[in-house]
C-alpha positions, -999 to 999 in steps of 0.1 A, spaced: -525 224 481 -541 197 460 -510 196 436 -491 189 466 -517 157 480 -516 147 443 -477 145 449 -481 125 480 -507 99 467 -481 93 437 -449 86 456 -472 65 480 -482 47 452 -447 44 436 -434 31 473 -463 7 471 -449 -8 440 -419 -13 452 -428 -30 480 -451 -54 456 -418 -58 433 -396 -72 469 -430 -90 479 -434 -107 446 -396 -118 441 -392 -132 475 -424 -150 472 -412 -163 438 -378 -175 455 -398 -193 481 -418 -211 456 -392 -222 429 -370 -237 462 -406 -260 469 -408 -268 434 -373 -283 432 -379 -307 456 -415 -314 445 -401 -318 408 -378 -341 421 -403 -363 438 -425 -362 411 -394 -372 384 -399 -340 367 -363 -332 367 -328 -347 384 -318 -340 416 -284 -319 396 -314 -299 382 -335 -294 414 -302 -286 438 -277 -272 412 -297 -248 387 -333 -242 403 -322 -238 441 -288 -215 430 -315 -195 412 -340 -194 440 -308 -179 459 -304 -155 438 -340 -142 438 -342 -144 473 -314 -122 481 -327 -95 455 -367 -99 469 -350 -92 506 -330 -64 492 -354 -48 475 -383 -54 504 -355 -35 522 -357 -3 502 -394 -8 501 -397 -3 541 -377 24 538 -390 39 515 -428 34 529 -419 45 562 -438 58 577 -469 67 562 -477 33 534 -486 6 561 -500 -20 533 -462 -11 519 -446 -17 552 -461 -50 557 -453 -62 522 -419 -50 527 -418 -66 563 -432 -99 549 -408 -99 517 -374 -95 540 -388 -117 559 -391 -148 531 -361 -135 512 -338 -136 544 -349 -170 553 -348 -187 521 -313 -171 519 -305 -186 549 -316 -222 541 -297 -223 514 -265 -206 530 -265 -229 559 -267 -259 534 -237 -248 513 -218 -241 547 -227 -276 558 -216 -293 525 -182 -275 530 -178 -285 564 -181 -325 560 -163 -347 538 -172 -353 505 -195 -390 505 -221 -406 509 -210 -439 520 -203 -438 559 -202 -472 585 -188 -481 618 -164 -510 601 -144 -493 572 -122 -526 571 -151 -550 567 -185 -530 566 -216 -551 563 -230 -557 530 -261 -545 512 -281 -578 500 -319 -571 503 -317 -532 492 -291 -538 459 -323 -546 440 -339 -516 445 -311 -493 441 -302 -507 404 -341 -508 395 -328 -467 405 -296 -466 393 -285 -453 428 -249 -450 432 -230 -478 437 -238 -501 467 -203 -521 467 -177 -500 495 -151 -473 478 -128 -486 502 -93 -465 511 -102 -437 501 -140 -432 517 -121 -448 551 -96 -419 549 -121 -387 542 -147 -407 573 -116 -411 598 -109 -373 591 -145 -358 592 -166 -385 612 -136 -399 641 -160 -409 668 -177 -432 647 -171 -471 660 -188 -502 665 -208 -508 692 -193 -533 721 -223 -546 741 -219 -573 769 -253 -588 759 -257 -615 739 -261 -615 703 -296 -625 706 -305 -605 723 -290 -573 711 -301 -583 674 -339 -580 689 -329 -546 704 -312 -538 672 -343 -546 650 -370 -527 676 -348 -495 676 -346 -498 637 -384 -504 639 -385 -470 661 -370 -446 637 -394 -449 611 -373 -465 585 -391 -495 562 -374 -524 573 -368 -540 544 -356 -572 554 -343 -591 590 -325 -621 596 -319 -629 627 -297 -662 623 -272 -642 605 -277 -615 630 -286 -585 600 -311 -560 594 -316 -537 562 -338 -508 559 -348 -477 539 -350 -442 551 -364 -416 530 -360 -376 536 -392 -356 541 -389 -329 515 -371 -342 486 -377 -377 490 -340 -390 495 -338 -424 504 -307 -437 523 -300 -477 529 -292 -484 563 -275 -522 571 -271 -533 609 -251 -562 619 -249 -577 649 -225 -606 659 -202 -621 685 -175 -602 694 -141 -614 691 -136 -626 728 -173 -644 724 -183 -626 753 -209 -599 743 -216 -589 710 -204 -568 682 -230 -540 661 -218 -524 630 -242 -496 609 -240 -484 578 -254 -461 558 -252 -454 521 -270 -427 500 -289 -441 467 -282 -401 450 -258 -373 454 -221 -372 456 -221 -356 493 -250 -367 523 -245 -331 537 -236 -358 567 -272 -368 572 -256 -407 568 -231 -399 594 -258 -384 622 -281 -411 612 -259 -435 626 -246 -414 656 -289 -412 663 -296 -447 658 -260 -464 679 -273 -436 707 -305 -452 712 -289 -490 706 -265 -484 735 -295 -466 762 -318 -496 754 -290 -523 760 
C-alpha cells in the first residue's frame, strides 16, 4: 500500500513538471515577443531583428509551451490541480501569442506590399516639414515610388479618394487641422495659406512612426474644396495596412465634421 502512494506521489510529481516545462516555455514566448518591441524602442536591435528573428522564434516557443501545457492537463487530470492550472494558464499564453503572430502574417499577405499610401497617386502632397526628421532616421524614402505603388494601392486599397467638400477651403483647412489635432498625432507643422498640414503618428508598442500630410485646396470648379491624405511609413517594407486605415479613419471623421 505505501509502494503504491509512493507510485502516485511520483507520477504526480513527474505530471507537475511537465506542466512547469509548458508553463515556463509559453511564458518565455510571451516575454521574448515584449522584448522585441521594447529592444526596438530602446535601439537595442533593428526592427529586421525584433520582427524577423526574435518574433519567428517567440512563434515557435509559443506553439511548443501550448503543446506541451496540452499534455500537461492531460496528463494532471484529474488529481494535480497546481498542474492543471499551470497547464490551463500555459495553453492559454502559448495559444494567444500564437495567434498574434498568425493573424499578423495573415494580414501582411492579405494587403499589398508598401508603405507609401495617399488619396492622389497622380499628384500626392509632398512631405516638407517631416523630411528632416526622417533622414536624421534614415527612414525610407519620402519622395513617391510612383507607377508602381499607384498600381499595388488601386488593387488592394480601391475606395481610397479625395475628399470633395462643398465648403470652403478655409474653412475645411480648420476642420482639417482640429480632426488631425483629435487623433493624437504631433502636428508637426500647419500652414494654412498653402492650405497643408504635416504630422507624426507613432504606434503604441513598437514605437512606429508614420508621416501623415493633409492638403486642402480649391477644387477644380472653385466651388468647394479639394482634401488629399497621405501617409508614408518611416520603417518596414509593408504597413500591414495601418497607412491605408489611417487614412480611411481620419477622411471618416473629416467628412462627419464638414
Amino acid at each position: 500500500m505505501s509502494e503504491q502512494r509512493d507510485t502516485i506521489s511520483s507520477g504526480r510529481a513527474r505530471i507537475s513538471r511537465i506542466a512547469l516545462l509548458g508553463f515556463g516555455v509559453a511564458i518565455l514566448a510571451a516575454v521574448v515577443m515584449m522584448a522585441a518591441a521594447l529592444g526596438y524602442r530602446l535601439g537595442l536591435w533593428s526592427v529586421g531583428f525584433a520582427l524577423l528573428t526574435l518574433t519567428d522564434y517567440a512563434a515557435y516557443a509559443a506553439f511548443a509551451g501550448g503543446a506541451i501545457s496540452l499534455i500537461g492537463l492531460g496528463r494532471s487530470l484529474p488529481g494535480s490541480i497546481p498542474g492543471m492550472v499551470l497547464s490551463v494558464i500555459g495553453i492559454a499564453v502559448g495559444g494567444y501569442s500564437c495567434h498574434t503572430i498568425y493573424q499578423q502574417w495573415v494580414t501582411v499577405k492579405s494587403v499589398p506590399f508598401i508603405h507609401d499610401i495617399t488619396t492622389d497617386t497622380v499628384d500626392p502632397p509632398a512631405f516638407v516639414a517631416v523630411v528632416a526628421a526622417r533622414e536624421a532616421e534614415g527612414a525610407n524614402p519620402h519622395d513617391y515610388a510612383g507607377e508602381p505603388a499607384a498600381r499595388q494601392q488601386e488593387c488592394g486599397y480601391p475606395d481610397l479618394t479625395s475628399l470633395l467638400s462643398e465648403a470652403d477651403p478655409a474653412t475645411v483647412y480648420d476642420r482639417a487641422l482640429e480632426v488631425a489635432e483629435s487623433m493624437e498625432w504631433e502636428i508637426v507643422a500647419a500652414d494654412r495659406a498653402l492650405g497643408r498640414i504635416e504630422a507624426t503618428d507613432t504606434s503604441t508598442w513598437y514605437g512606429f512612426k508614420d508621416d501623415i500630410v493633409i492638403r486642402v485646396l480649391a477644387a477644380d470648379s472653385d466651388v468647394g474644396s479639394l482634401v488629399d491624405v497621405r501617409s508614408l511609413s518611416r520603417v518596414g517594407r509593408s504597413d500591414v495596412g495601418i497607412n491605408a486605415a489611417r487614412i480611411r479613419t481620419y477622411l471618416d471623421a473629416l467628412d462627419e465634421s464638414l
